[in-house]
N, C-alpha and C positions, 0 to 999 in steps of 0.2 A: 504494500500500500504506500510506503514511503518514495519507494521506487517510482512510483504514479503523479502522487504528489510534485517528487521532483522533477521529473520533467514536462509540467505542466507547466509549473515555476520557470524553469527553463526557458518556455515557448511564448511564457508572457516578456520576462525578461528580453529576449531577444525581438521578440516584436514592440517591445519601447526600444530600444535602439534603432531598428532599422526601418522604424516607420516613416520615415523620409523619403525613402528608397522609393523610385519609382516603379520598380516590377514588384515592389510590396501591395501593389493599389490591385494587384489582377490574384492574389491569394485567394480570393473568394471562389472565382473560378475554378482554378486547382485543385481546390479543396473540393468543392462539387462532383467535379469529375474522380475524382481519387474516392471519392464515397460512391459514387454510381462504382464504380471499378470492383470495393469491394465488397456491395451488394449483389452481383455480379457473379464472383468469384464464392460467394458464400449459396448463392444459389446455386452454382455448380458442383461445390460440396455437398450437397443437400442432396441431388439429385441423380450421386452417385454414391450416396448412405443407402442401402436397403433397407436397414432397419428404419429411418426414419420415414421412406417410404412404402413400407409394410403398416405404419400408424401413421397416415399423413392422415385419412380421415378423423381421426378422434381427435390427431392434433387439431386439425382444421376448424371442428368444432367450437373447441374447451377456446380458441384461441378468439374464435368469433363473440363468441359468448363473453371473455373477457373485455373484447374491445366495446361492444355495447353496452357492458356495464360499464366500462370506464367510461362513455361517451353521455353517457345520461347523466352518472355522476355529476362531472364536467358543465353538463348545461344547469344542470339542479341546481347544483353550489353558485352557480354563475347567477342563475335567474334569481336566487337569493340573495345574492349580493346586492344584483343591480336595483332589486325592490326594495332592500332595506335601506340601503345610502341613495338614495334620488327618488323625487319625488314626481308625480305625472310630470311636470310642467318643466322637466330636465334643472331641476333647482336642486342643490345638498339640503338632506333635512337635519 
């Protein structure tokens, strides 16, 4: 975990230094592509697990299942928020 920590620290540090740098402004991009890449890459391990495609359906399920409770969740607590701090008339109460 410290290992984690540190170079996270690392990646901040060096991005306050070389934030001036002009090819520092297209990071965003890179990073994009380097996540699609290992999306990518994770799905081609996936697809050459047997086992996990032997239970991809109960995976697929239990996983659905979670994302809609997470997603109602999400709106609940939200719609509760926004009721309890604002009033109709978009005023703080």
């Amino acid at each position: 975990m410290l290992n984690i920590f540190l170079v996270i620290l690392s990646g901040v540090a060096t991005g306050y230094t070389v934030r001036k740098v002009p090819f520092v402004k297209h990071a965003g991009s890179v990073i994009t592509l380097v996540i699609a890449l290992l999306l990518f890459f994770m799905g081609v391990s996936v697809g050459t697990n047997d086992q996990v495609l032997a239970t991809f359906s109960t995976i697929g399920i239990e996983a659905l299942i979670i994302t809609i409770g997470g997603t109602s969740g999400t709106l609940l607590c939200a719609w509760l928020l926004y009721s309890t701090l604002f009033k109709k008339g978009g005023e703080k109460s």
